[in-house]
Steps between C-alpha positions, in 0.01 A plus 500: 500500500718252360588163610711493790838302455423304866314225370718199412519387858256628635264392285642144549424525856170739567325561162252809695820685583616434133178627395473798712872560356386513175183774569687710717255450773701388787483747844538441823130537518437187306692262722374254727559582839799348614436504892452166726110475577508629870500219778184434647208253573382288218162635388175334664668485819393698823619601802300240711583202308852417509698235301572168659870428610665380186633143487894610512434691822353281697792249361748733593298598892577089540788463336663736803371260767776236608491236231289651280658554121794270578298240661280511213786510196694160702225327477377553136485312193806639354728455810354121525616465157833579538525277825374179249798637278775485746378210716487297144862658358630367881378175410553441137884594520590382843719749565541659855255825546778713408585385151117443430470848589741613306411261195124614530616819471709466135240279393225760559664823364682314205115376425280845600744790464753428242253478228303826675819650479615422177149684375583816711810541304343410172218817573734702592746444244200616259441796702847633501507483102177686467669804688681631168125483340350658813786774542411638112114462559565730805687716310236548202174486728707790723547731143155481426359548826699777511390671173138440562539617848695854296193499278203471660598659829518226792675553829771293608279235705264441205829475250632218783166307549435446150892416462478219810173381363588430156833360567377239738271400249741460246794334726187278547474399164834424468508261805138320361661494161828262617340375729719576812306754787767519782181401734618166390853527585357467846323161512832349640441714818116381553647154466822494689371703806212296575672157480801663712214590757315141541826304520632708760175440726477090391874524609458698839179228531682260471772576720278637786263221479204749424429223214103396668616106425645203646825543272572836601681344779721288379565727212625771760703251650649397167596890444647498845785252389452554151768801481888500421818678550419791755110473537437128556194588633227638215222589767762750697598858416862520364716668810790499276309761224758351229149367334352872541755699414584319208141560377504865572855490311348325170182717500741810450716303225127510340438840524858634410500248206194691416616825532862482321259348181298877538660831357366803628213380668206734579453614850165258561790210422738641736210490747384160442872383475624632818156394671557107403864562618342614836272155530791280407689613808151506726474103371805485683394498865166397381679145378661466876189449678376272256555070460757448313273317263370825376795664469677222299170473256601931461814449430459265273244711334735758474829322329271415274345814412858597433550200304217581274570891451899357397400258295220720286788713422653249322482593107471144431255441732310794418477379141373179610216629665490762173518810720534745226846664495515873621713740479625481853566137452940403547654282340739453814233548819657343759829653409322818495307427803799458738683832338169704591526321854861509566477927369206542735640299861851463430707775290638762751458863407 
């Protein structure tokens, strides 16, 4: 038989299914079973000897006692941490509670997540030009799946295995090659997320006086007059909800911003888009019953998540942190920005 035209990519990828390509040898008989090894016991155990509770049950059996988990997270090393960095801010500016809250705030995003950020656009930016390269790959690999498939005789869900297989490897390559696995694109969330979680509990310490030291007193009493405007008092819950609402209003900005920059998004985006909307307006009630302390520190954290996804739109200030240009990339995106916005919320049909 002679050589069968399938192997460029293929051989690239799996060099047996190259070679059984080339002898003509492939059947269904000769695959490896393709089934998920059936659940059971791990072999040597026996019915009268039974595992010992794993570690992360037994965490999670005290975790739902009162004070478990949350007792344990407010007093950890992290949540400490944090404490020492706003209690030394407080001090080294001098500024009431509510501008070194504030401050802290700019100083530690513009610091932690700017840069974080900054990288997430660069990977990306690499990903979206490999697409073109990806989209003719796909296009080959599909051809000569499809002949060998013709040739040899293989059903549909042996022609799509072998397609899925060998074109993750090969998108694979292509992200090892430059360099730029979207995996990475997601650091900024493993950063962000946790610091957003042990400020909020050294700031709800802090205010409540759960602090376990002599200062935690007078600190709370320091938040207690250390507010302005409409919430004077840090330690209290904001009965006006201007300080909620306006966090549940920027959160959407985020996520519309977001949305307007994606065309034709899949339906798992539409999902995780409209579930994001749905926790920006639960934040809102959940920021009422809150101190204001917390709520301020969200905020904050907010306008300047907006800031940051503005500003990194900026062709100038993409090509100072030498995000590679894209094809999506405008010349005019804050122009083009507000048209998408104003088209989507304000044009009457």
């Amino acid at each position: 038989m002679p050589p069968s035209p399938c192997a460029p990519l293929l051989s690239r990828c799996c060099p047996g299914v190259a070679m059984l390509c080339r002898s003509g040898a492939w059947g269904l008989r000769s695959l490896p079973t393709l089934r998920p090894r059936a659940l059971g016991s791990p072999p040597g155990w026996s019915s009268a000897r039974l595992p010992a509770l794993p570690v992360w049950a037994a965490a999670s059996v005290s975790a739902a006692s009162p004070g478990g988990w949350y007792e344990a997270l407010a007093s950890s090393a992290p949540v400490r941490a944090a404490e020492e960095v706003l209690l030394g801010a407080h001090e080294a500016t001098g500024l009431p509670w509510w501008g070194s809250i504030m401050l802290s705030t700019v100083a530690l995003r513009g610091a932690v997540t700017l840069p974080l950020a900054a990288y997430q656009h660069y990977i990306l930016a690499k990903v979206e030009n490999l697409q073109p390269e990806i989209k003719d790959i796909a296009k080959r690999l599909n051809q000569e799946v499809a002949v060998c498939a013709h040739q040899f005789g293989w059903s549909k869900r042996v022609a799509r295995l072998t397609y899925l297989r060998n074109m993750q490897r090969l998108v694979s390559e292509l992200y090892v090659r430059d360099n730029c696995h979207p995996f990475k694109a997601t650091v900024l969330v493993w950063v962000q997320l946790p610091m957003w979680i042990f400020i909020s509990v050294a700031l709800r310490n802090l205010s409540t006086g759960a602090t376990h030291s002599e200062a935690g007193v007078s600190v709370q009493e320091q938040l207690a007059a250390g507010g302005t405007l409409w919430f004077p008092d840090l330690t209290a819950v904001d009965y006006t909800w201007i300080l909620p609402v306006s966090l549940g209003v920027v959160n959407l900005l985020i996520v519309e911003i977001f949305s307007l920059q994606k065309i034709g998004m899949s339906r798992f985006h539409m999902y995780i888009t409209n579930f994001v909307r749905a926790v920006s307006v639960l934040m809102i009630p959940i920021a009422a019953t809150v101190p204001s302390s917390l709520v301020l520190y969200w905020l904050c954290s907010s306008l300047m998540g907006l800031s940051q996804n503005l500003l990194l739109r900026s062709p100038g200030v993409r090509q100072l942190c030498r995000i590679p240009p894209t094809k999506s990339d405008s010349e005019t995106p804050y122009r083009d920005l507000s048209a998408a916005f104003c088209a989507k919320f304000l044009s009457r049909k």
